[in-house]
N, C-alpha and C positions, 0 to 999 in steps of 0.2 A: 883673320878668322878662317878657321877652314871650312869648306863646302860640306863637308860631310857630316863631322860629328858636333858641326857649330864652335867647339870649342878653339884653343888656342892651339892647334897642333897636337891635338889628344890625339888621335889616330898616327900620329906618325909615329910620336913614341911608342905606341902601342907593335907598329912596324917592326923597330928595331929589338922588340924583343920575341914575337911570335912568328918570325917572318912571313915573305911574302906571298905564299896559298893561305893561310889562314887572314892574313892581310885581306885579301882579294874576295875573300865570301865575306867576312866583316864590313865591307865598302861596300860591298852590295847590299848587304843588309841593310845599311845606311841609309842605301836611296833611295829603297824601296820603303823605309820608315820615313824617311823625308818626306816620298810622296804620298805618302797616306794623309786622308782629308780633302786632298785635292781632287777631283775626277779627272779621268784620262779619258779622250775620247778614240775610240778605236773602230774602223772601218773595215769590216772583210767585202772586198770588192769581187766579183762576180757573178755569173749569172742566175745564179743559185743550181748550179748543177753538184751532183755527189761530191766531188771535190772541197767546192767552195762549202758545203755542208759540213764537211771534215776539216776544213780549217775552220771554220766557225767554234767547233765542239771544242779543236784545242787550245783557241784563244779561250773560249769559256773557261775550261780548265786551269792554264795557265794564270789567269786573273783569281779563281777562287783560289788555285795552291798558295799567293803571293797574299791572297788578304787585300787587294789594292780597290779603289773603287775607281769602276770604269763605265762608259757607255758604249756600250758595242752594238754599231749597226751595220746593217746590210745595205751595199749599194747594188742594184743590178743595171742600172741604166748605164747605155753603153756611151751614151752621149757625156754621163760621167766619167766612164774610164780614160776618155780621152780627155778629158779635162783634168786630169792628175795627173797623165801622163803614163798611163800602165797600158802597156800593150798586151802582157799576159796574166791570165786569172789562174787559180784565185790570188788576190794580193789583200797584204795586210798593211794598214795606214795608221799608225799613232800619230795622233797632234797635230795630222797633216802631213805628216812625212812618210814617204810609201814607207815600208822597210821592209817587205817581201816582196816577190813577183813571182807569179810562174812556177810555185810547185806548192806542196800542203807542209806548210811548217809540223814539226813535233813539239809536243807540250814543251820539252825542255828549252828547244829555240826561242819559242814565245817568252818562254819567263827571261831567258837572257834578255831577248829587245826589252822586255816592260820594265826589267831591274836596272838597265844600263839606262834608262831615260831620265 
């Protein structure tokens, strides 16, 4: 069964006829409808300085363009950042898993991490 469209290999034949860029936002779309229903829990780590504020806004963004439903909080305790292992802020954490560090994502970034999850 395939991961994506549940079906028996729907998406691939669909491959073979519209190839592979129009393949690749169709699989995205996928996972992003797979994950709909479920919540995402998403962490903007730092100290809440401008920065971390602007990654905050475009994680927000990111989540309402995608339609996904998430819970996004704010860590600033530094005793946390070292408990995830981030040395540099702001950083972004899906699921638990860092997936930024150390600069302010762009909305389109964001939707790449939240769509590839």
């Amino acid at each position: 069964m395939c991961q994506y469209c549940g079906n028996t290999g729907l998406c691939y034949i669909l491959f073979s006829f519209i190839g592979i860029k129009v393949f690749s936002k169709i699989k995205s779309w996928l996972t992003v409808l797979k994950r709909r229903g479920t919540e995402m829990k998403i962490e903007i780590v730092g100290p809440g300085c401008p920065r971390c504020i602007a990654t905050e806004k475009n994680v927000k963004e990111a989540v309402k363009q995608l339609g996904i439903q998430a819970e996004i909080t704010k860590v600033t305790n530094v005793a946390e950042f070292a408990k995830k292992g981030i040395m540099f802020t702001p950083a972004v954490v899906v699921d638990g898993e860092v997936k930024i560090s150390g600069k302010i994502p762009t909305v389109d970034e964001v939707k790449k991490i939240l769509s590839s999850k």
